[in-house]
C-alpha positions in Angstrom: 130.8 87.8 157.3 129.4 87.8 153.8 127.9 91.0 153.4 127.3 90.9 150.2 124.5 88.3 149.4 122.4 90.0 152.4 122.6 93.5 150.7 122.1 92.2 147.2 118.7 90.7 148.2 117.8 93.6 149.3 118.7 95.6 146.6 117.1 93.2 143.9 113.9 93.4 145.3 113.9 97.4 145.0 116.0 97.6 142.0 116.3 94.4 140.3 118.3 96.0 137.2 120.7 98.0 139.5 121.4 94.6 141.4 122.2 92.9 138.1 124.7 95.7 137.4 126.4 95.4 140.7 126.5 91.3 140.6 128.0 91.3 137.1 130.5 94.1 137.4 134.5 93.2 138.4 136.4 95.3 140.7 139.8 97.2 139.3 142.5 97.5 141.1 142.3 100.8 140.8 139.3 100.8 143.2 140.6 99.7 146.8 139.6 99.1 150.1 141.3 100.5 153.4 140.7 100.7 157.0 139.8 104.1 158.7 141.1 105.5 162.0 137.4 104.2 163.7 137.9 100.9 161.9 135.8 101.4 158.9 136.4 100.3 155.7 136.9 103.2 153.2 136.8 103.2 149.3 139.7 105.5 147.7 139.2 105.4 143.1 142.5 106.2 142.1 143.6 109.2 144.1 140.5 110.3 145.2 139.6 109.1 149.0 135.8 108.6 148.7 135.1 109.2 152.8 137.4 110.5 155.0 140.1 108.0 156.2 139.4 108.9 160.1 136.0 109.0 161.4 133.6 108.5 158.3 130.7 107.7 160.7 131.2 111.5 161.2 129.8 112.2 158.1 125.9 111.5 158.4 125.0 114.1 160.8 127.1 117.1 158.3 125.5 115.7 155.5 122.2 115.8 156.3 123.0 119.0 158.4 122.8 121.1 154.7 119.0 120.9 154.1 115.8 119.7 156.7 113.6 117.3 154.3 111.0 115.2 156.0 107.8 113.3 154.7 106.3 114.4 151.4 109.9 116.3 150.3 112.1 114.2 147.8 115.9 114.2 148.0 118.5 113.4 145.5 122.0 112.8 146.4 124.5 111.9 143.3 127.0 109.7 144.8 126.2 106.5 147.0 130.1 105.7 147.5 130.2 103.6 151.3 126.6 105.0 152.3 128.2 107.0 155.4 127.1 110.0 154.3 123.1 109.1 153.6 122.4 107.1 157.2 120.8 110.0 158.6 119.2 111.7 155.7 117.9 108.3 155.5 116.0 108.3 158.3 114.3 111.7 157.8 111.4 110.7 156.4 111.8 111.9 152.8 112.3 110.1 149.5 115.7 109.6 149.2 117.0 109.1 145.7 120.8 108.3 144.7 122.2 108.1 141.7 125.6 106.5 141.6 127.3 106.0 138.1 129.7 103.3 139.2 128.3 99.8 139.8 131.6 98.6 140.8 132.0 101.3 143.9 128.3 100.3 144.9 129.7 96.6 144.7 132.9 97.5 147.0 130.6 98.7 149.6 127.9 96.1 149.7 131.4 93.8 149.6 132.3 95.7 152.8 129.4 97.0 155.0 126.0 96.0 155.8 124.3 98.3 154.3 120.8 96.1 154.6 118.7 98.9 156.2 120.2 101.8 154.0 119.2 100.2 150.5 115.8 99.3 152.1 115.5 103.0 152.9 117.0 104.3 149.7 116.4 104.2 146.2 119.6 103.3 144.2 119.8 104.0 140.7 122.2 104.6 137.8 122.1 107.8 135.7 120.6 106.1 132.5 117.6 105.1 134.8 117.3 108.7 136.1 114.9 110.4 133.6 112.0 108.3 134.2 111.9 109.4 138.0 113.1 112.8 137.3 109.7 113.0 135.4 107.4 111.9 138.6 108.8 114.5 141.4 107.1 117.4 142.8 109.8 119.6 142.6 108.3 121.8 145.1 108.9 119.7 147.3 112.1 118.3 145.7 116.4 118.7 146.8 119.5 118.1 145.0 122.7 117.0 147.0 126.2 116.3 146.0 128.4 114.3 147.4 131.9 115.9 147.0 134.0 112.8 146.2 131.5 111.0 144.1 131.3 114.5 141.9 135.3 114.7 141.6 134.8 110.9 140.0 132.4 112.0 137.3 131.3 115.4 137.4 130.3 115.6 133.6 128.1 112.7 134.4 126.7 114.8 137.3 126.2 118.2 135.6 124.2 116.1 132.7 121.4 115.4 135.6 121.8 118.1 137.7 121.2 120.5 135.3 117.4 120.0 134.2 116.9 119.0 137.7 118.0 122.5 139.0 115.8 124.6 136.1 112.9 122.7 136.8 113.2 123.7 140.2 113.3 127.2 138.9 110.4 126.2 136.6 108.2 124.9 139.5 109.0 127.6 142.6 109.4 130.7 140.2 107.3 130.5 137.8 109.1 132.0 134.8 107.7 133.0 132.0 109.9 133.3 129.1 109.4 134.4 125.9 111.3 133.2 122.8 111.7 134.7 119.3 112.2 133.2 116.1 113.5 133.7 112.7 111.4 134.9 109.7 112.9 132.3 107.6 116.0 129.5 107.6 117.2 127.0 109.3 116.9 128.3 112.2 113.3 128.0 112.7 113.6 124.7 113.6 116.0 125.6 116.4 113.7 128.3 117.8 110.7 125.8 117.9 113.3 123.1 119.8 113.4 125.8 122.3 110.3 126.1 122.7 109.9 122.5 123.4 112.3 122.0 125.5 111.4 124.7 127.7 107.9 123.4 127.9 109.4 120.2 129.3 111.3 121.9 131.7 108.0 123.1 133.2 108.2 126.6 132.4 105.7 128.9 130.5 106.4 129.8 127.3 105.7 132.7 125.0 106.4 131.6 121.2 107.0 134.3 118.6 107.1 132.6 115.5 107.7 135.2 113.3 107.8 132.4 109.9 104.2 133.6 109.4 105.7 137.1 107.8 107.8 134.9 105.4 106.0 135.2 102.2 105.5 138.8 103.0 109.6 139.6 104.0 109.8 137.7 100.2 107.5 139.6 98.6 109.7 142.5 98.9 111.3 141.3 96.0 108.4 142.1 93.9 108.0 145.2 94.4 111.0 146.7 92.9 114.2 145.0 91.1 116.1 148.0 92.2 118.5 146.4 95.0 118.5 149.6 97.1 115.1 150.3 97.6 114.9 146.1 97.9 116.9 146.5 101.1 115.9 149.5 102.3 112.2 147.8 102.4 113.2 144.8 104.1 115.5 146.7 106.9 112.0 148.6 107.2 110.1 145.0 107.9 112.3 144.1 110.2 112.3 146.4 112.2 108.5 146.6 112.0 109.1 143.0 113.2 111.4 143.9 115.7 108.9 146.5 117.1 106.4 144.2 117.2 108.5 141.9 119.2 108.7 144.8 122.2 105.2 145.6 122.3 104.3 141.8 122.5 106.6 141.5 125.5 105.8 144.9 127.0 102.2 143.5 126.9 103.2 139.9 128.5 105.5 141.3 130.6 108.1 138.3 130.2 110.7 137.1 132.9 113.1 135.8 130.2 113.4 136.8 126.6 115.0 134.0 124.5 116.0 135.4 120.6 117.1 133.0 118.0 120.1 133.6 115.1 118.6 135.7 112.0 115.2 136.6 115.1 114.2 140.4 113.6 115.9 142.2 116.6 118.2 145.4 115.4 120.3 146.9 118.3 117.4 149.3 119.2 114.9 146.7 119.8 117.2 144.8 122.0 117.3 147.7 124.2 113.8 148.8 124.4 113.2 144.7 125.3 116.4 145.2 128.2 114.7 148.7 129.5 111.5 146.4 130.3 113.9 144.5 133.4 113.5 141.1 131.8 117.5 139.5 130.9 118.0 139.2 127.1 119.2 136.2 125.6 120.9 135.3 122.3 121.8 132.0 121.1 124.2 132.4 117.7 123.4 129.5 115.8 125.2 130.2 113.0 129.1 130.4 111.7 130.9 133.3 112.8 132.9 133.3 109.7 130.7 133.1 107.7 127.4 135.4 109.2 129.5 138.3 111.0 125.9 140.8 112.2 127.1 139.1 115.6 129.8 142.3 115.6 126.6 144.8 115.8 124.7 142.9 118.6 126.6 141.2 121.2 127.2 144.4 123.3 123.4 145.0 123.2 122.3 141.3 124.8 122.8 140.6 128.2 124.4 137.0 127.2 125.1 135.6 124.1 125.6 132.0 123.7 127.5 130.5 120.7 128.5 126.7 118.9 132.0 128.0 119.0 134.4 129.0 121.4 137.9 129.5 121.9 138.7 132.8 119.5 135.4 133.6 118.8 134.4 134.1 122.5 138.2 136.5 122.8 136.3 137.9 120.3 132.6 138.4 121.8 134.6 139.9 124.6 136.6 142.7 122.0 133.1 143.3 121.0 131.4 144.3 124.3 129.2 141.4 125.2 128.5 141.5 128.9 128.7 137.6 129.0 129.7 135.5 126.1 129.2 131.6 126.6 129.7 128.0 124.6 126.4 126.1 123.8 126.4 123.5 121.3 123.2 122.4 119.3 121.6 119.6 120.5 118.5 116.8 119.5 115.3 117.3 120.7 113.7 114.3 121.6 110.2 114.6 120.8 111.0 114.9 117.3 114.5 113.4 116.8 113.7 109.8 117.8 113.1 106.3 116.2 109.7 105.9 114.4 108.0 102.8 113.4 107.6 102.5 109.5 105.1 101.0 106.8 106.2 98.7 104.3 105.6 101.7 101.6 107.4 104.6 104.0 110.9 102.1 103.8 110.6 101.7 100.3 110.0 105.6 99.8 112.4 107.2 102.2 114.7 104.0 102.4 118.7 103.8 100.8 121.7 102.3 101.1 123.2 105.9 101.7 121.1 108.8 102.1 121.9 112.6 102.3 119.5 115.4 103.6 120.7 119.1 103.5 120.7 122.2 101.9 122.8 121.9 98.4 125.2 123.9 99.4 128.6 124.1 96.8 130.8 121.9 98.7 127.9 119.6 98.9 127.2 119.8 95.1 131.1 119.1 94.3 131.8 116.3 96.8 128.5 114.3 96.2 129.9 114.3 92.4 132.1 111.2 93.8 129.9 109.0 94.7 127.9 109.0 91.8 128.8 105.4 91.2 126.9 104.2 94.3 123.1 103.9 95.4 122.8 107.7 96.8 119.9 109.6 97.5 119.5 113.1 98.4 116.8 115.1 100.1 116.6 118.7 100.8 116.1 122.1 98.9 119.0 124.8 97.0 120.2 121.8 94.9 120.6 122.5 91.1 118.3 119.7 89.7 120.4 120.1 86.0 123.1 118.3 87.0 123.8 114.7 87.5 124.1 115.5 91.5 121.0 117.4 91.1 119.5 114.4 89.7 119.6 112.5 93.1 117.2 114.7 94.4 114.1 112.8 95.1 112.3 115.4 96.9 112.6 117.8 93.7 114.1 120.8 96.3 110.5 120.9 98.1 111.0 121.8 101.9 111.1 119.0 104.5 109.4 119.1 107.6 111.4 117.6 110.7 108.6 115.1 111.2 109.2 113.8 107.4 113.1 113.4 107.6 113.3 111.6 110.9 111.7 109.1 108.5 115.1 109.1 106.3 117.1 109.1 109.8 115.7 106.1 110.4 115.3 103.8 107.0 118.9 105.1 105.7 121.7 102.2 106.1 124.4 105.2 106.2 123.1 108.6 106.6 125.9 111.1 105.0 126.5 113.9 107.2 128.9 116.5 105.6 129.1 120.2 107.3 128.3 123.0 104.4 131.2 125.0 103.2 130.8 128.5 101.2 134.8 128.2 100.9 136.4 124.9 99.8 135.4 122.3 97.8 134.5 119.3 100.1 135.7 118.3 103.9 136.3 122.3 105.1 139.5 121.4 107.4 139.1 124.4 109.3 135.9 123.4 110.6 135.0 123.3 114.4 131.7 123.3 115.3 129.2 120.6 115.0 126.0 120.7 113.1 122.6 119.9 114.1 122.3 116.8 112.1 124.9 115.0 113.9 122.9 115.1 117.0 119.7 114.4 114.9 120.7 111.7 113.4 122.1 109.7 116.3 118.8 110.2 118.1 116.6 108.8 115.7 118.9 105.7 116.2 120.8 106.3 112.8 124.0 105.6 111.6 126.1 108.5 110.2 129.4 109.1 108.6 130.7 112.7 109.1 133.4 114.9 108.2 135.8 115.6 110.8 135.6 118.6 112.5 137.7 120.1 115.9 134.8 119.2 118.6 133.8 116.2 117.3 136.4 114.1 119.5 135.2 115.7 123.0 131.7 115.4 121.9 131.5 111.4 120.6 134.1 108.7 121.0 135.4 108.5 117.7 135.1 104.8 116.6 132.4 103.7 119.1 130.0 106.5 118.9 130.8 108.7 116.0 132.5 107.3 112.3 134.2 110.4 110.5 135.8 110.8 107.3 138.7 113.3 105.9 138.2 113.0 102.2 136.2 111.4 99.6 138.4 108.3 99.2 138.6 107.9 103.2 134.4 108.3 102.8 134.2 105.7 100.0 136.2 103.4 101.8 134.1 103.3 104.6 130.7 103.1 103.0 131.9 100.1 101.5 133.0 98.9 105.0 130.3 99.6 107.0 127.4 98.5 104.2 128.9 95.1 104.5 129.0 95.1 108.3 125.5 96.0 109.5 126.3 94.6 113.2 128.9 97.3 113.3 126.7 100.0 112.1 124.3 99.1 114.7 126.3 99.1 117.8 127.5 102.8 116.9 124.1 103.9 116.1 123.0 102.4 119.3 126.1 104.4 121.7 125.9 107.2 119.8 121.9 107.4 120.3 122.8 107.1 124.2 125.3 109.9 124.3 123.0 111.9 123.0 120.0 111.4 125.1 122.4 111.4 128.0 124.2 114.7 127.2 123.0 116.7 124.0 119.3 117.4 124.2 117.8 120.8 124.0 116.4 120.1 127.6 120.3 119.8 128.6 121.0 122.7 126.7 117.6 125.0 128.0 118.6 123.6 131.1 122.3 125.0 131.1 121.2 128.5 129.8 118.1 129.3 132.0 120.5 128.0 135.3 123.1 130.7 134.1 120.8 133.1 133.4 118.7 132.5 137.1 122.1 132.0 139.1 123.3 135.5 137.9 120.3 138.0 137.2 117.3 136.4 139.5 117.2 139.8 141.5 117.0 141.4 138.8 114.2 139.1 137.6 112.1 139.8 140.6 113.0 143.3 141.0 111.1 143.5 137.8 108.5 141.5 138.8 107.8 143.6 141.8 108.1 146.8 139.7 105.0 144.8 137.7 103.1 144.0 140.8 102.8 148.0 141.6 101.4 149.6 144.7 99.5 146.3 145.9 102.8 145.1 146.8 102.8 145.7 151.0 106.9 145.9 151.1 106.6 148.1 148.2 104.2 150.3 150.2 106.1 150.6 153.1 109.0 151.9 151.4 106.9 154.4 149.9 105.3 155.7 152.9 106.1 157.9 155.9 102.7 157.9 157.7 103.1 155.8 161.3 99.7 155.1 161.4 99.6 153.5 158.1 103.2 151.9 158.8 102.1 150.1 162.3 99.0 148.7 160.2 100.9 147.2 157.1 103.4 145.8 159.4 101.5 142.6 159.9 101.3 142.4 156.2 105.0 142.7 155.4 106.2 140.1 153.5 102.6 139.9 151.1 103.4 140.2 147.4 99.7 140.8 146.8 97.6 142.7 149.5 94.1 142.5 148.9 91.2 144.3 150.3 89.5 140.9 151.6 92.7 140.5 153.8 92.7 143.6 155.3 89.0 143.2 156.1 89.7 140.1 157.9 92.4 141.5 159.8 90.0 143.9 160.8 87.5 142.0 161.8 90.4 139.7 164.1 91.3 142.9 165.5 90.7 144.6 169.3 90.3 147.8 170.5 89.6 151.4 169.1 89.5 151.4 164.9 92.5 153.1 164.0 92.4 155.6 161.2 93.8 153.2 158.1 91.5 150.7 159.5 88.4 153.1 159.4 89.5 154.4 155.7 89.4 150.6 154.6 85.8 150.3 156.4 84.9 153.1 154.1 86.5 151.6 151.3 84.8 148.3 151.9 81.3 149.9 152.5 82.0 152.0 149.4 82.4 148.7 147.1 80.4 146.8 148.2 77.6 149.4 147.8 78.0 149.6 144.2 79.1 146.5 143.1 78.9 146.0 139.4 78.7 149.6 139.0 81.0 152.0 137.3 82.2 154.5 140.0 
């Protein structure tokens, strides 16, 4: 029997691009086909058996066993492998959306089983086509399912969906309200406000501090005295003053979450008087360990610190005291870092054959030296404008806004990408982590060379995603290569653009953190929030009370976060019998009000 046409129809007239997929992809032989005990045919991808090789009927009622969906609630389950696993959940009423990364196992199955009424009931899609439907779900009302083979396949591919799916559940059914604090000045501040965005996205409310509006003031200092101890003494002062500030903002918004940004005003003590308030305090070190070492003062004081390195540096974080010490990269953020349409006059102003934008760091200022020869332009601020490097400088070392240099992203034919370096002279080959450039650039859609650095392999597929260079003749080499082959340039500008929106955005990383941060300290979280919600909490009362009278009437409250008086007058009013004593006191109460409405009493 040709299953396969059948279920194709079906499948192209609910997702015609999926179908494609499917009809043009080849079967490995890695992927095979067996029979199960029952008779069923089973799928096993390399030495993972995708349903169990004895009864996989069995498997729809377990499956759908784990959760009770029905009309209105939306389902997804990653992982479509045979279908055995969704024919009940199926028929449950809810939407049910799958995402299966492998258009070849989907193939094997509709090879293998009529699965005619399953793809009319389900809606298959691949994980590149996820974030347009991610966007329209009420996740009130929304489920995320795994199924355990499909995971073991491609569990990175997973945990890229899963993750914002999962906070903005959070977002929707608790309501967080985090609060985030920036830098005074750096680089940074652009960070801090990426946060902020992505959070936004994710659904939740957010409290920015942007503390950039005391930068000419923190500056200022300077002019007050040009003797350097008083100079510091002074701006420790500010900061702190900034640092206070920061507690009495969030004793007064009474935040869920506090976020603080590398180089954020928070000194040891502030950090605690922000913990003592209940809320889980959060640092993200967005800097160089080896080079910026105030980490040593504050790790033990935040209740996780997050970090662009790992390895020794976490051994380290641990040494130091940090209750939880954790690896988050930097990341794009896509509603700035993305491919803008140009004028003729923008091209020919922010246009190049090979473009640079960065701080002039000395590394930077030595390296650039060879490549003098060539048609470079640089952009960005710190550059000595003396020297023939300097000279390239076409924004005269005037700040950049991000919304200005996405527009050199974009026009450049090689964007130069090289990682700054306060101690050697070009390609640092000690580096590790990667900068925030890499991931801007290959959002906006452009191509990049970049120095090499240790987690550049895991993170891009050097070649196809990501070009690097070692040195300056390995750089010059390939300039010279890749100007004269633009179809090449475009083709990694274009995979490295989709790892990034697939895996490195700030919503993946916001995503990552606020899940840690919920799966570990959400009793905490609400503790706190019911500590805030004082004596009009009912379970609060209770366990504050030892009058029976008052006991046996809150009892049909229990439960009730926020008791008002209009509740207890309608249970009143419901009620039968004799008035019991709380119930006359609330009469009286009632009465009492509603006497004197709008006056003071």
């Amino acid at each position: 029997m040709d299953f396969f046409e059948n279920n194709l129809k079906v499948l192209s007239s609910r997702a015609p691009e999926m179908a494609r997929e499917v009809e043009a992809v080849e079967i490995p032989e890695r992927l095979s086909v067996s029979i199960s005990r029952s008779g069923s045919p089973v799928p096993r991808l390399d030495n993972i058996l995708i349903h169990s090789a004895y009864y996989p009927e069995k498997e729809s009622e377990k499956f759908a066993a784990k959760i009770s969906p029905g009309p209105g609630d939306t389902v997804v389950v990653f992982g479509f492998g045979f279908g055995y696993h969704l024919e009940s959940l199926a028929s449950s009423g809810a939407r049910i959306i799958v995402v299966e990364p492998s258009a070849m196992i989907v193939k094997a199955a509709m090879q293998s089983r009529d699965l005619r009424a399953l793809l009319g009931k389900t809606d298959l899609i691949s994980p590149e086509r996820f974030d347009p439907v991610a966007a329209k779900i009420d996740y009130q009302k929304a489920f995320w399912m795994d199924h355990e083979p499909s995971v073991r396949i491609d569990r990175a591919v997973r945990d890229n969906i899963a993750g914002p799916f999962m906070a903005r559940i959070i977002a929707k059914r608790k309501q967080y309200k985090i609060m985030v604090v920036g830098p005074v000045y750096g680089g940074t501040t652009t960070t801090a406000r990426s946060c902020v965005n992505a959070l936004k996205s994710l659904g939740f409310t957010v409290e920015f501090l942007d503390n950039t509006i005391h930068r000419q003031e923190y500056f200022r200092i300077s002019d007050v005295t040009g003797y350097k101890p008083h100079e510091n003494a002074l701006k420790k002062n500010y900061s702190d003053f900034l640092g206070e500030a920061v507690v009495a903002r969030a004793h007064h918004i009474q935040p869920d979450i506090i976020l603080s940004i590398a180089q954020a005003p928070l000194a040891p003590g502030a950090i605690d008087r922000l913990k003592a308030l209940g809320a889980p305090v959060v640092f993200w070190f967005v800097e160089d360990y080896t080079t910026l070492s105030y980490w040593k003062a504050v790790a033990p004081h935040y209740d996780y610190f997050f970090c662009i390195q790992k390895g020794g540096f976490l051994e380290k974080l641990a040494e130091a005291g940090a209750p939880y010490a954790g690896y988050l990269p930097q990341a794009a953020d896509t509603s700035i870092h993305r491919p803008v349409e140009l004028t003729g006059a923008e091209k020919e102003e922010y246009g190049s054959d090979i473009s640079f934008m960065g701080a002039g760091y000395p590394n930077r200022r030595r390296f650039f030296s060879g490549l003098l020869d060539m048609s470079l332009k640089i952009w960005g601020t710190e550059w000595d404008l003396l020297t023939p490097v300097g000279r390239r400088v076409v924004n005269q070392n005037q700040r950049i806004e991000p919304e200005e240099y996405v527009k050199i992203f974009n026009t450049a034919r090689i964007n130069l990408n090289l990682h700054s370096s306060l101690t050697h002279p070009g390609v640092d080959p000690l580096g590790d982590f990667i900068n925030p450039r890499t991931y801007e650039i290959a959002a906006c859609g452009g191509f990049q060379l970049v120095d090499r650095r240790d987690y550049m392999a895991e993170t891009f597929k050097i070649g196809d995603e990501m070009v690097t260079f070692s040195d300056i003749d390995d750089l010059r080499e390939k300039i010279s290569f890749y100007l004269a082959h633009p179809e090449k340039r475009e083709r990694i500008a274009a995979d490295s653009r989709r790892r990034v929106l697939r895996e490195h955005t700030f919503v993946h990383r916001m995503a990552r953190m606020i899940n840690i941060v919920s799966d570990n300290d959400h009793e905490k979280i609400e503790r706190a929030r019911e500590k805030r919600r004082g004596i009009n909490n009912v379970d609060s009362i209770l366990s504050r009370t030892d009058n029976p009278g008052l006991i046996e009437f809150l009892e049909k409250f229990k439960g009730e976060r926020q008791l008002s008086l209009s509740k207890v007058m309608e249970a009143i009013s419901e009620g039968e019998g004799d008035l019991t004593r709380p119930e006359s006191l609330f009469i009286i109460i009632d009465q009492i009000l509603s006497t004197h409405q709008g006056e003071e009493i």
